[in-house]
C-alpha positions in Angstrom: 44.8 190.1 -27.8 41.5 187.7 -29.0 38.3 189.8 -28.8 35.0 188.1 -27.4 33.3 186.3 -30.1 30.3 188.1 -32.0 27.1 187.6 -29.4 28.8 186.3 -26.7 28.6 187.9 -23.3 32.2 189.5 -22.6 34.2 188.4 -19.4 36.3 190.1 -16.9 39.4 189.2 -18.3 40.6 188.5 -21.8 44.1 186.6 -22.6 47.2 188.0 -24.3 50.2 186.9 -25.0 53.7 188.4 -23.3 56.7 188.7 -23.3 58.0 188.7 -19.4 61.7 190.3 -19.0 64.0 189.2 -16.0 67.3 190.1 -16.2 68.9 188.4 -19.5 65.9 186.2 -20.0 63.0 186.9 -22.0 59.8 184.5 -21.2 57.4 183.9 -23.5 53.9 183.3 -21.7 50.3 183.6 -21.8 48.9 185.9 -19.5 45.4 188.2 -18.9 44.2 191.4 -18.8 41.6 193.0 -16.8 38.6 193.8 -19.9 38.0 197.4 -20.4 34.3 197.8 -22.7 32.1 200.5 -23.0 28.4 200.3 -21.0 25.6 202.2 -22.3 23.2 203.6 -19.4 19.4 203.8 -20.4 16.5 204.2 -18.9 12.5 204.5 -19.5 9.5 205.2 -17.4 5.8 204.8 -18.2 4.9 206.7 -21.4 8.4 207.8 -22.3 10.8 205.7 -24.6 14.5 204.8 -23.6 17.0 206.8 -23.4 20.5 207.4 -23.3 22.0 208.7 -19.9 25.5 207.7 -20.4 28.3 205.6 -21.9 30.8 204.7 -18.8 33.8 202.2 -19.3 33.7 199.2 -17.2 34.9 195.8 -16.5 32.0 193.5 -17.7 30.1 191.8 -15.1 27.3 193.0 -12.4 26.1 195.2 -15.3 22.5 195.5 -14.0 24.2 196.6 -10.4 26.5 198.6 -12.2 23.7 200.3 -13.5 21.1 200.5 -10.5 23.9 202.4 -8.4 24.8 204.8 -11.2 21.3 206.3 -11.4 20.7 206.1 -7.6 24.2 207.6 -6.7 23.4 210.5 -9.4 19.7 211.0 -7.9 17.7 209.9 -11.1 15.7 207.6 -9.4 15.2 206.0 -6.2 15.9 202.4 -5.1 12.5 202.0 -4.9 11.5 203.5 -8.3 13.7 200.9 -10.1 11.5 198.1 -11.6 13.4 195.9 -13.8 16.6 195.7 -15.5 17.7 194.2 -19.0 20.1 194.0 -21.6 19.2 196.2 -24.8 17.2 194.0 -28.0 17.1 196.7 -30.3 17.6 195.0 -33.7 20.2 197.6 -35.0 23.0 196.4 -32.5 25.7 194.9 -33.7 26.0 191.0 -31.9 29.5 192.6 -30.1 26.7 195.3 -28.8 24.6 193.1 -27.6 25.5 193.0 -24.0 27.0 196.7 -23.7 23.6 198.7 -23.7 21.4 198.2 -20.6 18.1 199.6 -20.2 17.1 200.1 -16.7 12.7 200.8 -16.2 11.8 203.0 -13.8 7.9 203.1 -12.2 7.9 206.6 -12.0 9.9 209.7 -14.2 13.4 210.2 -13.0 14.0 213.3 -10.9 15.8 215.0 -13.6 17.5 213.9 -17.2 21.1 214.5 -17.2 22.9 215.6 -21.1 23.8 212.3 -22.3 27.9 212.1 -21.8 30.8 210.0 -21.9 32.1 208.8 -18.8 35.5 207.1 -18.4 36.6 204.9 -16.0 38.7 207.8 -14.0 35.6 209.4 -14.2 32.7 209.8 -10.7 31.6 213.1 -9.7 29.7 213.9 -13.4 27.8 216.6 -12.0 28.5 217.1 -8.3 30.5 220.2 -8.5 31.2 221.2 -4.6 30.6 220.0 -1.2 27.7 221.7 -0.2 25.9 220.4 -3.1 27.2 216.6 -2.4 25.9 217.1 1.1 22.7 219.0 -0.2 22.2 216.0 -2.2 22.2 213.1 0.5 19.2 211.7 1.7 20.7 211.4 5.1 23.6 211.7 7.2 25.4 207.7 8.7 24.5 206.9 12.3 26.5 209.4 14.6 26.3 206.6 17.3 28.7 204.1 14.9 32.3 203.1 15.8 34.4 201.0 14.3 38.0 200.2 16.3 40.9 200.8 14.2 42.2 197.7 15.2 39.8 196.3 13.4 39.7 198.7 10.6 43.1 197.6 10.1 42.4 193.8 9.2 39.9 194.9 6.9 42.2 196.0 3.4 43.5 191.8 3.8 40.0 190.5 4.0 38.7 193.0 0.8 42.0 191.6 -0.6 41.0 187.9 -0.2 37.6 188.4 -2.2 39.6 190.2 -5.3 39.5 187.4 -7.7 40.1 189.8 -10.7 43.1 191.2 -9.4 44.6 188.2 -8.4 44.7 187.2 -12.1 45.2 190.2 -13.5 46.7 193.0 -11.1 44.7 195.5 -12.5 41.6 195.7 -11.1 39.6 197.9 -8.4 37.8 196.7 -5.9 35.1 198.2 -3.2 33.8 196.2 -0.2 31.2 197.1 1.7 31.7 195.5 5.4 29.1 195.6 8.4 29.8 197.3 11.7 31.5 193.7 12.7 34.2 193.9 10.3 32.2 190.8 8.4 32.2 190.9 4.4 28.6 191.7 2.8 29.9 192.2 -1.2 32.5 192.9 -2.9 33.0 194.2 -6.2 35.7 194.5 -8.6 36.1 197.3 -12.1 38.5 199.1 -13.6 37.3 201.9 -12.4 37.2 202.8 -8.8 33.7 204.7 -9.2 32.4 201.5 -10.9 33.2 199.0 -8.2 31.5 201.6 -5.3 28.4 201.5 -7.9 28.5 198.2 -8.5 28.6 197.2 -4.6 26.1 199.3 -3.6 24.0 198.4 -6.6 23.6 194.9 -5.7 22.5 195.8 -2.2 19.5 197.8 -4.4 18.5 195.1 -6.4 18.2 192.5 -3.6 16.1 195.1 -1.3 18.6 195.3 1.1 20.2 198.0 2.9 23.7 199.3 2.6 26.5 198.3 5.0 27.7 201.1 6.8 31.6 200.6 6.2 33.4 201.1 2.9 36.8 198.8 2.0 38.5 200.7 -1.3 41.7 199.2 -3.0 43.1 202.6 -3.9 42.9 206.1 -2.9 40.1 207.8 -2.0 38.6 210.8 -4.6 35.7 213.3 -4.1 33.8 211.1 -6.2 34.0 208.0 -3.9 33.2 209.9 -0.8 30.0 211.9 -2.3 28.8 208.1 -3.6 29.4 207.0 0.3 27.5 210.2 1.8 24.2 209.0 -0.6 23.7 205.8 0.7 24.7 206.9 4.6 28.0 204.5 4.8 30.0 205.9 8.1 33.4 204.7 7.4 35.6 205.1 5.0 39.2 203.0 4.8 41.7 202.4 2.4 45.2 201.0 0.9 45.3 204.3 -0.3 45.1 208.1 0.1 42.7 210.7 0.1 42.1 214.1 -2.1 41.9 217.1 0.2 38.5 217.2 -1.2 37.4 213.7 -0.5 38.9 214.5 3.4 37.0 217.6 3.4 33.3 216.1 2.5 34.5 213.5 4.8 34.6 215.5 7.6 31.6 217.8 7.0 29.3 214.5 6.5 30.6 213.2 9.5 32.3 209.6 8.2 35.2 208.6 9.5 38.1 207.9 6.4 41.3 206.4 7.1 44.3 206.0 3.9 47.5 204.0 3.9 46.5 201.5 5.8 49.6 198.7 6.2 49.7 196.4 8.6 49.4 198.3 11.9 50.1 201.5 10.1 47.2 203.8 8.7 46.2 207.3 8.8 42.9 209.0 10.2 42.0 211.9 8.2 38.1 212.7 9.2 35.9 211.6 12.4 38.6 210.0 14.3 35.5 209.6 17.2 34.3 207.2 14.2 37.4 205.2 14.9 37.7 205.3 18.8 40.7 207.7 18.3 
């Protein structure tokens, strides 16, 4: 596999060659993989230097919305607290660093400084430990008043599925769309992590000053993690191609957002608000 060339911004995907099996036959091909590199989270605020918050694995690209939804999702700062956003300069970076560190400023000192960690890209909750304290946490519970038919919640996993470029070349990507009460597409975005993809969704909606849809499209099942993101910035609705932790149907339930798994076709599964759903 070629690595990204010394100061050059990594991509999405990076080629390989393979060898493809079918029966007796063995293909030799080129093929790509979805890009798996190391982002380090900092931030500063007036009269306090950068700092470290975190090192998360991610699919390169959106870094600055990758970024912006971590710290709001983990309470550090507020959308409106965020002032600008940049790639690190620091002179002792190697060139292959360059675009791996971003530094996010804040206008005012976060809310708290979390022990700088490693998170990989399995990884979400980092911190959250229970319910009460995801729903202690949210700034504010989705709409009560918002339904979205399942017949139309059905349609939606083929319309997330026709805005996953990354997967469609590589197969191994994540993806989280964030949908309006219509069943229209706002953003989608795609990481090898499923906890990247919410952040970096939700992230651009911070960074251009616009509020968050209230519907939530994942690829994949649906953790603790995902749902405590989706209780912070008030979506209502959850569905998926996938299923659901216990946990994730639990907070679900308490927070009052409807989540629906295994959703094929005409096929899929309510597990929290079914009102949500018209069910």
């Amino acid at each position: 596999m070629s690595a990204p060339a010394r100061g050059r911004r990594p991509g999405p995907t990076v080629r390989t060659h393979v060898v493809e099996v079918c029966g007796g036959d063995h293909l030799r091909h080129e093929d790509r993989l979805a890009t798996e590199e190391p982002l380090e989270i900092r931030l500063s605020w007036p009269g306090a230097d950068a700092q470290r918050l975190a090192v998360t694995m991610r699919t390169p690209g959106h870094d600055f919305e990758l970024a912006a939804g971590w710290l709001v999702h983990e309470q550090i700062i507020r959308p409106a607290d965020l002032r600008a956003v940049r790639y690190c300069t620091d002179t002792d970076l190697r060139d292959d660093e360059e675009f791996n560190v971003v530094t996010v400023e804040s206008s005012t000192a976060p809310a708290y400084l979390p022990a700088a960690r490693a998170v990989n890209s399995a990884c979400g909750v980092c911190g959250t430990g229970s319910i009460e304290d995801a729903l202690r946490a949210a700034p504010g519970l989705p709409a009560q008043d918002l339904v979205v038919p399942i017949e139309l919640v059905q349609r939606l996993p083929d319309l997330l599925r026709a805005s996953q470029p990354g997967f469609e070349r590589t197969g191994g990507l994540h993806a989280a769309g964030l949908f309006d009460a219509a069943g229209t597409v706002v953003v989608v975005r795609e990481d090898v992590g499923r906890h990247n993809a919410l952040d970096k969704a939700v992230g651009s909606r911070i960074l251009a000053g616009e509020p968050v849809p209230p519907v939530l499209v994942l690829s994949g099942r649906v953790g603790f993690e995902l749902v405590q993101k989706a209780v912070v910035s008030g979506i209502a609705v959850i569905a998926s191609v996938g299923a659901p932790t216990s946990l994730a149907v639990d907070l679900a339930a308490r927070a009052g957002i409807g989540l629906a798994g295994f959703i094929r076709g005409e096929r899929c599964v309510v597990y929290a608000a079914p009102a949500r759903f018209g069910v």
